[in-house]
C-alpha positions in Angstrom: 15.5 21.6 29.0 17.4 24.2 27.4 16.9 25.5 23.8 19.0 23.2 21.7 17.3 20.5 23.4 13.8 21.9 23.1 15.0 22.4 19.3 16.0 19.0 19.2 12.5 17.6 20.3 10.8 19.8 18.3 12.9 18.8 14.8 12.2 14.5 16.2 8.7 14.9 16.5 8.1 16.7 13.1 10.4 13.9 11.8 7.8 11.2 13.6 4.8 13.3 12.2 6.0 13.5 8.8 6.9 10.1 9.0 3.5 8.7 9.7 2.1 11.1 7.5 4.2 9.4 4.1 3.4 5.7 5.5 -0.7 6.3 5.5 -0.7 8.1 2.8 1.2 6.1 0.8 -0.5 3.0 2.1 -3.7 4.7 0.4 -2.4 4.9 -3.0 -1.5 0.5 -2.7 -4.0 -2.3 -2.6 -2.6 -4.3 0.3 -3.0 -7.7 0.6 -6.8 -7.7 1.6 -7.4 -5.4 -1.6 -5.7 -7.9 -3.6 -7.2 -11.2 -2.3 -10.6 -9.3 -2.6 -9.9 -9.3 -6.2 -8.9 -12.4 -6.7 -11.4 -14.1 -4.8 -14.1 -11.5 -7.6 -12.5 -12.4 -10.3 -12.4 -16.1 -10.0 -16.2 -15.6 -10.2 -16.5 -14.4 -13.8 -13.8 -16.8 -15.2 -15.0 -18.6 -18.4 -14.6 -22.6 -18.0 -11.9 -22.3 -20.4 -10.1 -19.5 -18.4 -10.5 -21.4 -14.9 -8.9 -25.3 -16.4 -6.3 -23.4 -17.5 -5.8 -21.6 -13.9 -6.0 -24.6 -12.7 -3.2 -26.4 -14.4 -1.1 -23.1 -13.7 -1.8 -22.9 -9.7 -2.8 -26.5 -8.8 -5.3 -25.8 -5.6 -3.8 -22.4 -5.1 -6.8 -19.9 -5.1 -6.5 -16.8 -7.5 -7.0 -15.1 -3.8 -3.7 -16.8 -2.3 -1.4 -15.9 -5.6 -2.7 -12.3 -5.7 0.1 -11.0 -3.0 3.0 -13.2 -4.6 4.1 -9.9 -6.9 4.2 -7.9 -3.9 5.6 -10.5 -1.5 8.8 -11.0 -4.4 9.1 -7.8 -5.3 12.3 -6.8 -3.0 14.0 -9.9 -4.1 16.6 -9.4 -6.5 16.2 -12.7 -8.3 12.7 -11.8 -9.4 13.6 -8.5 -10.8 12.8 -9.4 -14.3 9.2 -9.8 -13.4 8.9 -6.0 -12.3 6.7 -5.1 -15.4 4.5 -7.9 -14.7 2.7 -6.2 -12.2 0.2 -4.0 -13.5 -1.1 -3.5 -17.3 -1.5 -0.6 -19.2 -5.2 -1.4 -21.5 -5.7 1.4 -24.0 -8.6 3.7 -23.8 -11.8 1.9 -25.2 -9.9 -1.7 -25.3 -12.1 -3.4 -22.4 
């Protein structure tokens, strides 16, 4: 291998490394779909009865577990982009 190969290999794997770096880091800073579910699945414990008739005739037998990824799973989709702010919520400081 001569230098400008070496050179090469050496500027691929710090591409690879870098690389895998961004991906797990950045998969650190999202909830994933098991981090999503999980709060579904909590939340639909602490629903009032009024709360949970009216999921209900929203999702049918769909689980607040199941519909937690649907953001997520829609988001590259160009038809949906008017539901980009829907995904998180901003609650003021000493609102909850």
């Amino acid at each position: 291998m001569d230098i400008t190969e070496e050179r090469l290999f050496f500027e691929m794997k710090k591409v690879v490394v870098y690389s895998l770096f961004c991906v797990i880091t950045l998969e650190g800073f999202g909830w994933g779909p098991t981090g999503h579910r999980a709060t579904g699945l909590f939340a639909e414990h602490y629903l009032t009865q009024g709360a949970r008739k009216k999921i209900k005739l929203l999702l049918g037998q769909e689980s607040l577990a199941l519909v937690s990824t649907w953001m997520d799973e829609i988001r590259a989709d160009s038809l949906y982009n008017y539901t980009t702010d829907w995904h998180w919520v901003t609650i003021e400081t000493g609102m909850t």
